[in-house]
C-alpha positions as CSV (number, residue, x, y, z in Angstrom):
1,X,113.6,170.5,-169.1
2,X,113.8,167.4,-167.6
3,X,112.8,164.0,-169.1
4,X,110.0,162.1,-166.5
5,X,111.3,158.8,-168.0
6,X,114.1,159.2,-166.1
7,X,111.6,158.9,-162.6
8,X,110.6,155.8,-161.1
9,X,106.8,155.5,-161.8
10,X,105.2,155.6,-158.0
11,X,103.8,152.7,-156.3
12,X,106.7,150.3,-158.1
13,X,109.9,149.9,-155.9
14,X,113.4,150.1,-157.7
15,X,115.9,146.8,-157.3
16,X,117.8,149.4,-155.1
17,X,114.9,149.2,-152.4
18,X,114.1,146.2,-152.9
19,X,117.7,144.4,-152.3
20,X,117.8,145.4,-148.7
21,X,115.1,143.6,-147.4
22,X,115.7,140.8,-149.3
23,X,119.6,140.3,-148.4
24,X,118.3,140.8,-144.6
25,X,115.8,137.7,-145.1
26,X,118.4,135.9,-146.6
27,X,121.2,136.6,-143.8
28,X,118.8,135.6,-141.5
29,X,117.6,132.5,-142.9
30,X,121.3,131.5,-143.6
31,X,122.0,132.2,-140.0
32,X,119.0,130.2,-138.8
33,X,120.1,127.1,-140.6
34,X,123.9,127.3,-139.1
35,X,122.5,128.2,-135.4
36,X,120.4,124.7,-136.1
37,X,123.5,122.5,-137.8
38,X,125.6,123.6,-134.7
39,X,123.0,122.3,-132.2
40,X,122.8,118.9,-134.3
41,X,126.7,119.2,-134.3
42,X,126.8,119.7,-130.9
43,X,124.6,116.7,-130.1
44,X,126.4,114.4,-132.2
45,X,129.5,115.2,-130.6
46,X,128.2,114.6,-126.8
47,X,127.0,111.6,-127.9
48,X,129.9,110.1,-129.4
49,X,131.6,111.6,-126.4
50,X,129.3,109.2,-124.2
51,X,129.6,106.5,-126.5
52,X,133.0,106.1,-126.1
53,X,132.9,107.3,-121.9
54,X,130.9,103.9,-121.7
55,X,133.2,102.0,-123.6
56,X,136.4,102.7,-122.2
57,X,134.5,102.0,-118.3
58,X,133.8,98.8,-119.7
59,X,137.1,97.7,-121.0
């Protein structure tokens, strides 16, 4: 016979289902943040790029 310890109780969620969705939010959240530091990169970079446009057709 078999032992019913062995069985999730129902209603509780094992760590197995559980580390899907929370490996998903965390993928996207990481991929958020580096989609956002690009765009500041980005910025930075055009600007500097500007920056230095204007000074050398001043020289």
């Amino acid at each position: 016979m078999t032992d019913k310890s062995d069985y999730p109780k129902a209603g509780i969620p094992s760590a197995g289902d559980l580390a899907e969705p929370v490996a998903r939010a965390v993928r996207e959240e990481v991929r958020r943040e580096l989609r956002e530091q690009s765009g500041r990169r980005a910025v930075r970079l055009y600007g500097g790029a500007a920056a230095a446009g204007l000074y050398a057709g001043v020289r």
